[in-house]
C-alpha positions as CSV (number, residue, x, y, z in Angstrom):
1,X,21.4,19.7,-29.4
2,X,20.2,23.0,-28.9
3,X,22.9,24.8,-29.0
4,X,23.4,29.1,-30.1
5,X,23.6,29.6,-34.0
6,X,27.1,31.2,-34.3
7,X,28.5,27.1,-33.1
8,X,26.4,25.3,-35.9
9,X,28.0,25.5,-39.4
10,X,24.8,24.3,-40.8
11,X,22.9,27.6,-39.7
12,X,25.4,30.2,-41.9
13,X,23.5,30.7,-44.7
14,X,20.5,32.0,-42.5
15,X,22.9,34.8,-40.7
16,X,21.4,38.1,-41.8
17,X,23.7,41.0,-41.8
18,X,21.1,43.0,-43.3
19,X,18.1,43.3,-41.2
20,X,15.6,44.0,-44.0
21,X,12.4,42.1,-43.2
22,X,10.6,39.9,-45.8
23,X,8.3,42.6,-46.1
24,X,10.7,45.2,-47.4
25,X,10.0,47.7,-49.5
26,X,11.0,48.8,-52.5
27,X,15.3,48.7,-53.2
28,X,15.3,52.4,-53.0
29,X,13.5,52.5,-50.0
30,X,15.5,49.4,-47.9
31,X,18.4,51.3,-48.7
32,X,17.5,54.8,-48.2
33,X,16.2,52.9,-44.2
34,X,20.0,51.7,-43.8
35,X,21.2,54.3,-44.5
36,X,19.5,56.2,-41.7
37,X,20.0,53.4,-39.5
38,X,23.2,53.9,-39.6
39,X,23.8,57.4,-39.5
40,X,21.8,57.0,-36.1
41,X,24.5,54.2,-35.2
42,X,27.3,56.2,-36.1
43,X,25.6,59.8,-34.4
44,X,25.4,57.6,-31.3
45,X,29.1,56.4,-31.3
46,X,30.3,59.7,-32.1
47,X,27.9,61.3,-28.8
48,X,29.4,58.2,-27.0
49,X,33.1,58.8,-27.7
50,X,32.4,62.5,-26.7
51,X,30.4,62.4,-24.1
52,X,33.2,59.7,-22.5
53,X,36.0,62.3,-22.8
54,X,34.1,65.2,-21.6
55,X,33.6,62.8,-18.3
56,X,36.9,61.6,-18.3
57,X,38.8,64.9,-18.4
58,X,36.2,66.3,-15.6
59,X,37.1,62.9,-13.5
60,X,33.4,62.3,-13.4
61,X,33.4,58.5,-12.4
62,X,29.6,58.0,-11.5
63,X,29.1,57.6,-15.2
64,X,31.7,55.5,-16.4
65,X,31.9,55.4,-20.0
66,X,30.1,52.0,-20.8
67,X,27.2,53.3,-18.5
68,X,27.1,56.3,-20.3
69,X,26.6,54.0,-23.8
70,X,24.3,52.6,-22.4
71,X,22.1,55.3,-21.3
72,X,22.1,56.8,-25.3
73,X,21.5,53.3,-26.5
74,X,18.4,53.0,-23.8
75,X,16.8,56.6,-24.3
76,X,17.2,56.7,-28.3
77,X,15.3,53.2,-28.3
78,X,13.1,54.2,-25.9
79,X,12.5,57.3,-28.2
80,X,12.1,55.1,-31.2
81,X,10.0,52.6,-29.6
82,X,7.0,55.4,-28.4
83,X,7.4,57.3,-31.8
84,X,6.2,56.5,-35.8
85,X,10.2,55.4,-36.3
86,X,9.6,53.0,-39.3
87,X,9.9,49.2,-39.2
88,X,12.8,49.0,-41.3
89,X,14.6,51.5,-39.7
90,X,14.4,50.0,-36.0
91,X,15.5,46.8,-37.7
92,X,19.2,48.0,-37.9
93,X,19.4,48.4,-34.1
94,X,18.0,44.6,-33.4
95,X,20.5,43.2,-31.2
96,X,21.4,40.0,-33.2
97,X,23.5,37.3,-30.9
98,X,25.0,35.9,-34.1
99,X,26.6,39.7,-35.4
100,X,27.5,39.7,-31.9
101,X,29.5,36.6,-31.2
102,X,31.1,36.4,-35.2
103,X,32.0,40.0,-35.2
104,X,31.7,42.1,-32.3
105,X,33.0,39.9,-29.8
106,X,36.1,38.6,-31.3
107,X,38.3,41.8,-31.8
108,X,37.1,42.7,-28.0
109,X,38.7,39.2,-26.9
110,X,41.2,39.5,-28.7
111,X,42.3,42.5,-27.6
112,X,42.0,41.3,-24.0
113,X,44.7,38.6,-24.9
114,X,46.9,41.0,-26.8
115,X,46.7,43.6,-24.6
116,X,48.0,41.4,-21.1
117,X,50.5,43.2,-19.3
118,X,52.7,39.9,-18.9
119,X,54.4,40.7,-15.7
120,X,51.6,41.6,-13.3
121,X,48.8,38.6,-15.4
122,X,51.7,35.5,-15.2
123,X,52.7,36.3,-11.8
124,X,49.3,36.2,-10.6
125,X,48.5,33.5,-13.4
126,X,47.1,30.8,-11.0
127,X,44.9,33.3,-8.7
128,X,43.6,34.4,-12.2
129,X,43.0,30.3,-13.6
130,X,41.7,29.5,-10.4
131,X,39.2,32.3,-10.0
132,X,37.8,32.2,-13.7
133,X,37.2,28.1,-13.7
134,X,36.7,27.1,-10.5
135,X,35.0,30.1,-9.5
136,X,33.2,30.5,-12.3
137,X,31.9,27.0,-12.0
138,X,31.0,27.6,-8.2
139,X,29.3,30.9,-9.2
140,X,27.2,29.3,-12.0
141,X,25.9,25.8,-9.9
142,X,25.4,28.2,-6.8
143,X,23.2,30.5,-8.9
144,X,21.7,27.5,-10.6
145,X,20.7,25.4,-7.3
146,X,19.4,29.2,-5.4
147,X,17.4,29.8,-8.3
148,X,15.7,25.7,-8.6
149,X,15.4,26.3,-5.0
150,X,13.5,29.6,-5.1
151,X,11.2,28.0,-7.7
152,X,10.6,24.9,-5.4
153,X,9.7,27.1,-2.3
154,X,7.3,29.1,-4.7
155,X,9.4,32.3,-3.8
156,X,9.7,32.8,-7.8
157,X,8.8,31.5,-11.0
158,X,9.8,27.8,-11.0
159,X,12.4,26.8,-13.5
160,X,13.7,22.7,-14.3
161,X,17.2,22.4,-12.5
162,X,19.0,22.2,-16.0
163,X,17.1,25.3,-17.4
164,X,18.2,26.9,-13.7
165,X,22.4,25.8,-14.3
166,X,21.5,27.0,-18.1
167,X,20.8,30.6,-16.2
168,X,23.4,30.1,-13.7
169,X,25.9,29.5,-16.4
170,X,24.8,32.5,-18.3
171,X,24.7,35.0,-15.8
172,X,28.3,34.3,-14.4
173,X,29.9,35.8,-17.2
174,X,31.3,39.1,-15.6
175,X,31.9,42.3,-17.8
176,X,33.9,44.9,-15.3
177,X,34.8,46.9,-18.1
178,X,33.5,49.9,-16.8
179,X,34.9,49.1,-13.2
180,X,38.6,48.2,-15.2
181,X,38.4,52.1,-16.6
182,X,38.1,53.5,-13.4
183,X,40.2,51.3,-12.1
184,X,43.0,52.6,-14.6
185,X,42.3,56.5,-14.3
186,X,42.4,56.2,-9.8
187,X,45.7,54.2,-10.3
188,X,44.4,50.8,-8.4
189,X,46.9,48.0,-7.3
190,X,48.3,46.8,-10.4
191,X,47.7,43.1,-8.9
192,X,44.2,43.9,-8.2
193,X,43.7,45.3,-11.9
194,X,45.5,41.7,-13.2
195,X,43.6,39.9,-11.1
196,X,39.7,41.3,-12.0
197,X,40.9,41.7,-15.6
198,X,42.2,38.3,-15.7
199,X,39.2,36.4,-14.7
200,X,37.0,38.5,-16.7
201,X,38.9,37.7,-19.9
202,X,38.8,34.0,-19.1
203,X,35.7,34.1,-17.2
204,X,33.3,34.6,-20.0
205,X,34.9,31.9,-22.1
206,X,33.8,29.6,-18.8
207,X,30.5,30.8,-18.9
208,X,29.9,30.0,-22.6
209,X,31.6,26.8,-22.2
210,X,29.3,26.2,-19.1
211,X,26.2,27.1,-20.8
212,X,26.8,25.4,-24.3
213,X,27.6,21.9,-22.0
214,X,23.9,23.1,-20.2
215,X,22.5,23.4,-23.3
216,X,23.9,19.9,-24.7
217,X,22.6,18.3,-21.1
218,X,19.1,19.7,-22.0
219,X,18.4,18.2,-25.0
220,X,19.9,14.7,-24.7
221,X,18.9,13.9,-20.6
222,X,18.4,10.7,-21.2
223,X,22.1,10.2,-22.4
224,X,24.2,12.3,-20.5
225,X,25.6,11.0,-17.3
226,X,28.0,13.5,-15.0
227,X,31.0,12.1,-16.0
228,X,30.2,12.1,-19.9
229,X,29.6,16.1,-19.0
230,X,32.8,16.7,-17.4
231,X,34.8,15.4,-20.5
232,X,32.5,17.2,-23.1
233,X,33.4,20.2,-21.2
234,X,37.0,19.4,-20.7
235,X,37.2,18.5,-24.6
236,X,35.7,22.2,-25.3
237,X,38.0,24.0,-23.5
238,X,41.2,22.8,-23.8
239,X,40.5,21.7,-27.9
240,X,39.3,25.2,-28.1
241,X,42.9,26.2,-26.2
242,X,45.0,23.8,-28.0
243,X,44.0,25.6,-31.6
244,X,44.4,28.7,-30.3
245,X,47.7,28.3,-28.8
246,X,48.8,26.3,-31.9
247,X,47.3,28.9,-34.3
248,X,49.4,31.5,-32.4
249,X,52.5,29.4,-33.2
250,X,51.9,29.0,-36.6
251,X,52.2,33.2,-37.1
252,X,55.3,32.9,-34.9
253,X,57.0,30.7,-37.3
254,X,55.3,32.4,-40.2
255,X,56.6,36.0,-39.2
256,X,60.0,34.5,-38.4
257,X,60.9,32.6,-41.4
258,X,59.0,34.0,-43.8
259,X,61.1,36.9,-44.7
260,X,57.9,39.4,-43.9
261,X,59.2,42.6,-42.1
262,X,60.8,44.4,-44.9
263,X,59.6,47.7,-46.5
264,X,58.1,46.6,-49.7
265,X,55.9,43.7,-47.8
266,X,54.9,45.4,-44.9
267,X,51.3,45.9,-46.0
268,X,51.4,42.1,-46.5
269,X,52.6,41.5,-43.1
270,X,50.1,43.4,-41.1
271,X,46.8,42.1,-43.3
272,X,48.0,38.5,-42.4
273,X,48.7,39.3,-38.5
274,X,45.4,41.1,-38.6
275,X,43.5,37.8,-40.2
276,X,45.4,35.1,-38.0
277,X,43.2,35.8,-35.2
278,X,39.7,35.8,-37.1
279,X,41.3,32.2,-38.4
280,X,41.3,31.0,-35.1
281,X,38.0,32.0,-34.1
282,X,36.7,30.6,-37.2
283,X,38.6,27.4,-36.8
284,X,37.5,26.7,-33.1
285,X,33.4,27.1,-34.3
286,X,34.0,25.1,-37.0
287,X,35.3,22.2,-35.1
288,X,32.1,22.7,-32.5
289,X,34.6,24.2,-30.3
290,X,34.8,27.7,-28.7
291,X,35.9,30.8,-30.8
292,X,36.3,32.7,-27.6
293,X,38.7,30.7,-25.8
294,X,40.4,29.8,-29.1
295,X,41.1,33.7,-30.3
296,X,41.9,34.6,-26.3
297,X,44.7,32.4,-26.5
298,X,46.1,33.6,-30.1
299,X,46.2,36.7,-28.5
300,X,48.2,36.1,-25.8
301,X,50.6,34.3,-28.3
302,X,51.0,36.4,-30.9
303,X,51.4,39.4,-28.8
304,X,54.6,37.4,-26.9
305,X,55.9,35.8,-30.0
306,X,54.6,36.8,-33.0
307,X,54.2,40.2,-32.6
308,X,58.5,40.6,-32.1
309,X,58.9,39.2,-35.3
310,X,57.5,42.0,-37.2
311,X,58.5,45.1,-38.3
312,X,58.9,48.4,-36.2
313,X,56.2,50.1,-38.6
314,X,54.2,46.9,-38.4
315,X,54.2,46.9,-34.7
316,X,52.9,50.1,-34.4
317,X,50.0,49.5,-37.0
318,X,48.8,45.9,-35.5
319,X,48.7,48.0,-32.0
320,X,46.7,50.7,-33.1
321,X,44.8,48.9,-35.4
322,X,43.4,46.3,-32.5
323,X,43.2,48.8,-30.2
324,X,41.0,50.7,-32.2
325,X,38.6,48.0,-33.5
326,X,37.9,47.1,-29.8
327,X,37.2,50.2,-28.4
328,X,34.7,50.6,-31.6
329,X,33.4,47.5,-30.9
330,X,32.9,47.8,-26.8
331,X,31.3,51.4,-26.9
332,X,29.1,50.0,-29.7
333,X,28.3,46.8,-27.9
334,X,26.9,48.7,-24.8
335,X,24.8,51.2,-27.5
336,X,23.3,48.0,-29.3
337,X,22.0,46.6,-26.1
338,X,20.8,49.2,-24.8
339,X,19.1,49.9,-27.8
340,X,18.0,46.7,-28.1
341,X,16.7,46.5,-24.2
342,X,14.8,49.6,-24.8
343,X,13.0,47.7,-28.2
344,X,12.4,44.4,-27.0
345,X,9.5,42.4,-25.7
346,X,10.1,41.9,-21.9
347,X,8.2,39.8,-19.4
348,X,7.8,41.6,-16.4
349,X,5.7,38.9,-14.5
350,X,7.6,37.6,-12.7
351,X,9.3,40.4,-10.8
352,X,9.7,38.1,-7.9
353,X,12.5,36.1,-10.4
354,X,14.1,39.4,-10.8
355,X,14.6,40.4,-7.3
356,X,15.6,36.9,-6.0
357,X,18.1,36.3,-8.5
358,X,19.8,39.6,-7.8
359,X,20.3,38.5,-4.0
360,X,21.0,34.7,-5.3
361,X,23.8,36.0,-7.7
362,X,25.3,38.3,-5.1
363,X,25.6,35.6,-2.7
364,X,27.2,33.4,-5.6
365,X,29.8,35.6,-6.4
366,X,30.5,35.8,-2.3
367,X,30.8,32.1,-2.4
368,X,33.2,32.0,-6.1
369,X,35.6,35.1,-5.0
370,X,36.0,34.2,-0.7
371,X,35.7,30.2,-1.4
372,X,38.6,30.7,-4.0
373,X,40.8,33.5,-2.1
374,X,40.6,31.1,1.1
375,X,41.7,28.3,-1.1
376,X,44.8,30.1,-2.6
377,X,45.7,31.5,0.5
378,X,46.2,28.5,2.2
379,X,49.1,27.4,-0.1
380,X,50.5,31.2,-0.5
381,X,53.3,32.8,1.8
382,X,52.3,35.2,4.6
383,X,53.4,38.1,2.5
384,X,51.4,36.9,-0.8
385,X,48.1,36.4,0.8
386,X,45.2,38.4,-1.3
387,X,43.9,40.9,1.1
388,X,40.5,41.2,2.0
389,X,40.0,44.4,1.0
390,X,41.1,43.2,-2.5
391,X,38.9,40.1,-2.4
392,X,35.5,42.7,-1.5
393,X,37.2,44.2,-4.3
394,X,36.6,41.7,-6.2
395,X,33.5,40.3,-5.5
396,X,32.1,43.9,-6.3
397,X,33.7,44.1,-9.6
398,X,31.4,41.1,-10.7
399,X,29.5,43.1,-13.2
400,X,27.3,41.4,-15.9
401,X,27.6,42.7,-19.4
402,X,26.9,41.9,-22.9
403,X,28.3,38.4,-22.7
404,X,25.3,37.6,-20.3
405,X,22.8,39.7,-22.3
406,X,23.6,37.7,-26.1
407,X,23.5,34.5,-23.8
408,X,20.2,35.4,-22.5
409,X,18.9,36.4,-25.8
410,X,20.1,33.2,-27.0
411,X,18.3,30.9,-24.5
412,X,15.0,32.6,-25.9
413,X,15.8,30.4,-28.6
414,X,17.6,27.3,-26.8
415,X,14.2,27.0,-24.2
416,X,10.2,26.7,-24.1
417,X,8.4,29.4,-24.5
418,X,8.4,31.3,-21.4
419,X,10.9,29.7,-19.8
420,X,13.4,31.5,-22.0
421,X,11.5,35.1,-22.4
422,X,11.9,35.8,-17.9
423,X,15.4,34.6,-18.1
424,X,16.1,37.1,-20.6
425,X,14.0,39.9,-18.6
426,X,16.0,39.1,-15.3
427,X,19.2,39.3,-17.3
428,X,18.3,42.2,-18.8
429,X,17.5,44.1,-15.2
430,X,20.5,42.7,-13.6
431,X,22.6,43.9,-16.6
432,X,21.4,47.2,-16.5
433,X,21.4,47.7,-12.7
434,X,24.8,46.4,-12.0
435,X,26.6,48.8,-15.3
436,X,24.6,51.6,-13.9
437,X,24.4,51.2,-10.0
438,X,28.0,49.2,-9.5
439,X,29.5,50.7,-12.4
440,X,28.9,54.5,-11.2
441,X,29.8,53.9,-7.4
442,X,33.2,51.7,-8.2
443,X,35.1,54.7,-8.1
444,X,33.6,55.7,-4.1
445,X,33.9,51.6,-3.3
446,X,37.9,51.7,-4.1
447,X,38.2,54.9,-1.8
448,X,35.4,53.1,0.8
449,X,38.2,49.6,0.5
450,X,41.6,51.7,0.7
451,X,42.9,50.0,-2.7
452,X,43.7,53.4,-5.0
453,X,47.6,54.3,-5.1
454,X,48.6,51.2,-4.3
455,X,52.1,50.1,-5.0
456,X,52.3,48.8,-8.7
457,X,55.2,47.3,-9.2
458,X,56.7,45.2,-5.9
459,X,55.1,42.7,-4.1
460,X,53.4,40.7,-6.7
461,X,51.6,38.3,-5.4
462,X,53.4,35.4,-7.2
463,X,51.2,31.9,-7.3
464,X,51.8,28.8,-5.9
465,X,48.3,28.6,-6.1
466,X,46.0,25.6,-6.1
467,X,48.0,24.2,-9.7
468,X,51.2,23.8,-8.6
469,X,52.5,22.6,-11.5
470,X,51.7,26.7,-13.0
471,X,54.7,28.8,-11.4
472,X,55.6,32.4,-12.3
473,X,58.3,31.2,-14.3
474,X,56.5,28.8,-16.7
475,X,53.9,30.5,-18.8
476,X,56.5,33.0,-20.2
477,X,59.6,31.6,-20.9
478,X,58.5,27.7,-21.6
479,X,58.8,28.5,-25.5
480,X,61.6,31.6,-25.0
481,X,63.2,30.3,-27.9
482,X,64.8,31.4,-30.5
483,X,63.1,29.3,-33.1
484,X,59.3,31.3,-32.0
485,X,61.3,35.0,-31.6
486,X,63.3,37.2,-34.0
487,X,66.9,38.1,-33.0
C-alpha cells in the first residue's frame, strides 16, 4: 500500500526536520544556513502579517490575506531560484508533506473544530454533513471520470481511472480561507459563512480519506472489490471519529474530576488541554486512521465540554493560545507553498491537462454544491430552502489550497514517474489561479449575488436534511450532562 508517509509508523525515523543535505558542510556552516533560512521565514511572516493589516484596514479585498502570502512566498522563491542562493539555504523552504500534515496542519484543524460557532454550524449540521461527504464524493468521482475521459478522447494526457479518482480525490479538498476572511469583514449571511466553513472543515478530511482509500485501491487491484472499498473507507472515517470524539471525552472528565482549575495548577491545566489534541492526532495515525478527522472532532468536543471545566484564566490562555498557533501556521502554510511552487521542478507538457481539469473541476463542484442543495431542499420547509444565490455562493467558494497542494506533492511519491509529476503541475496552477483569481474577486461576487448584510441571527436554516436521524437538537445537548460539564 502506497500510502503518504505521515500514516506509516514505520517511516518516522526518516522524517527530517532539518533539511540539511547529505552533503552538508561543515557544523558551523549547516548552522550558520539555518539560521538564515529562517530569518528569511520569519522576515516573510512578519511582511505577511503586515502587509495583511495594512489591506485590511484600507478594505482592500482583491488581495486577500492568504493571496497576499502567497505572492511573497512565490516572488522570494522565484528570487532565490534565478540567483547564487546556496543549496543549503533553499533547503529550509522545501515544502515537506510530512512537516506539513504532523505539524502544520493539525493546530489549523484544530482550531477549525474549536473555533465552531455552535448555533449557526448545528443548526445547519446536516446541510454541512451532506455537502462535505456526499458532495465531496460526487466532486472527487466527477473529476475523476472527466479527467479518464479526457485522456481517452486524447483531449489530455491520459491517466489509468484509479490514478484519475486518486486526482479527483485530491483536488476536492477545498481551502476558502481567503474567501471565509472576506466573508467575515463584508458581514455575509451567518448561514452562508456556517455552511462554506462547515464543509471546508470536514471536506478536506473527505478528501484525504478519499485519496488514502485511492491509494490502497492502486496498489492491491487485484484484491479490492467495491464493497471491500466502501467499508475500508467507512472504517477510516468513523474509527478516526470515534477516537476523536472519545479523546474529547476523556479531557471532559479529566478537567471535571480532576481538581485542575485552581490557582497553583493552572499552568498544569492549560499544558494538558494544549497536548490532548496533538494526542489524538497522534493516536488516529497510529492506528492507520486519520489524524485530521480524529483532532477535528476533539476540537469540537473539548471546546463544548472540556473547555467549561477550566479555569477563567485558563480559558482565556487555551483561546489565545490556539488562536495564535493557527493563524501562524495558515499565513505560514500559504508562504511555504508558494515558496515551494516557485522552487520546484514542474511539468509543463501537458498544458492541455491543466486547462481541462480547470473546466472538469468547475463543472464538478456545479454537480457536488446544485446536486446536494436540490437534494436537501426537497425535504426542507419552504422558508428553509438554501437560496440560489447562496448555492452560486457556494460553488464559487470552492477554492483549492494547501490540503490539495501536500496531496499532490505526495502522489509524486504514491505514482509512476510522470504520472505523479503533471498531477502535481495541474494542482499547482489550479491552486494558484483559484487563491489569486477567485480569492481576490470574492468580495465583487458577494455584492454581484446580493448575500453581504444579510440577517445573522433569525432564520436559520434548521436541517431535516437528507439524515433524518441528525436534528438541530441532537448534536448539542445529547451529552448536556452534568457528569461532561462543571457546575
Amino acid at each position: 500500500m502506497q500510502e503518504g508517509n505521515w500514516n506509516n509508523p514505520t517511516t518516522m525515523p526518516d522524517l527530517q526536520i532539518s533539511p540539511a543535505g547529505p552533503h552538508g558542510g561543515s557544523p558551523g556552516k549547516d548552522q550558520q544556513a539555518a539560521g538564515v533560512g529562517i530569518l528569511l521565514q520569519i522576515m516573510m511572516l512578519v511582511l505577511s502579517f503586515i502587509l495583511g493589516h495594512v489591506l485590511r484596514r484600507h478594505r482592500f479585498y482583491y488581495l486577500p490575506e492568504a493571496s497576499a502570502s502567497l505572492l511573497i512566498g512565490l516572488i522570494v522563491g522565484g528570487l532565490a531560484n534565478i540567483s547564487n542562493t546556496e543549496t543549503s539555504i533553499r533547503a529550509w523552504f522545501n515544502f515537506h508533506e510530512e512537516f506539513f500534515f504532523l505539524f502544520l496542519l493539525p493546530p489549523i484543524i484544530f482550531q477549525s473544530g474549536f473555533s465552531l460557532a455552535p448555533k449557526p454550524f448545528f443548526s445547519n449540521f446536516g446541510a454541512i454533513v451532506t455537502f462535505a461527504i456526499l458532495g465531496t464524493f460526487i466532486a472527487s468521482i466527477v473529476t475523476g471520470l472527466l479527467v479518464y475521459l479526457g485522456g481517452v478522447m486524447y483531449l489530455m494526457y491520459r491517466l489509468p481511472l484509479v490514478e484519475c479518482l486518486m486526482f479527483g480525490a485530491l483536488i476536492s479538498a477545498t481551502d476558502p480561507v481567503t474567501v471565509l476572511s472576506i466573508f467575515q469583514e463584508l458581514g455575509s449571511d451567518m448561514n452562508l459563512y456556517a455552511l462554506v466553513f462547515g464543509e471546508s472543515v470536514l471536506n478536506d478530511a473527505m478528501a484525504i480519506s478519499l485519496y488514502r482509500t485511492m491509494s490502497l485501491v492502486r496498489s492491491n487491484s487485484s484484491e479490492q472489490n467495491f464493497f471491500l472499498i466502501v467499508v475500508r473507507f467507512l472504517e477510516t472515517f468513523v474509527g478516526s471519529m470515534s477516537a476523536g470524539v472519545g479523546v474529547g471525552f476523556t479531557s471532559a472528565l479529566l478537567f471535571k474530576y480532576a481538581g485542575l482549575d485552581i490557582d497553583n495548577l493552572q499552568n498544569l491545566e492549560c499544558c494538558l488541554f494544549v497536548l490532548f489534541p496533538y494526542f489524538s492526532y497522534m493516536l488516529a495515525e497510529g492506528l492507520g486512521l486519520s489524524g485530521i478527522v480524529s483532532i477535528l472532532f476533539t476540537g469540537m468536543v473539548m471546546k463544548h465540554y472540556s473547555f467549561s471545566n477550566l479555569s477563567e484564566n485558563s480559558q482565556r490562555f487555551v483561546s489565545a493560545f490556539f488562536h495564535l498557533i493557527s493563524s501562524l501556521a495558515e499565513t505560514f502554510v500559504f508562504i511555504y507553498m508558494g515558496f515551494d511552487i516557485a522552487m520546484e521542478q514542474h511539468s509543463w507538457s501537458h498544458v492541455g491537462f491543466i486547462f481541462f481539469s480547470i473546466i472538469f473541476i468547475g463543472l464538478a463542484r456545479a454537480a457536488n454544491v446544485f446536486t446536494c442543495a436540490y437534494l436537501l431542499n426537497l425535504v426542507r420547509p419552504a422558508q428553509r430552502q438554501i437560496p440560489v444565490k447562496h448555492q452560486k455562493a457556494l460553488w464559487y467558494s470552492g477554492l483549492r489550497g494547501a490540503m490539495a497542494f501536500a496531496l499532490a506533492l505526495q502522489s509524486v511519491h504514491d505514482l509512476p514517474e510522470g504520472h505523479g509529476q503533471t498531477i502535481f503541475t495541474a494542482t499547482t496552477a489550479i491552486v494558484v489561479l483559484t487563491v489569486l483569481l477567485i480569492g481576490g474577486s470574492t468580495g465583487t461576487m458577494l455584492e454581484a449575488l446580493q448575500v453581504i448584510g444579510g440577517d445573522t441571527h433569525d432564520g436559520h436554516l434548521t436541517d431535516c436534511c437528507i439524515f433524518p436521524c441528525i436534528r438541530q437538537e441532537l448534536p448539542y445537548p445529547i451529552f448536556h450532562h452534568p457528569i461532561w460539564r462543571s457546575g
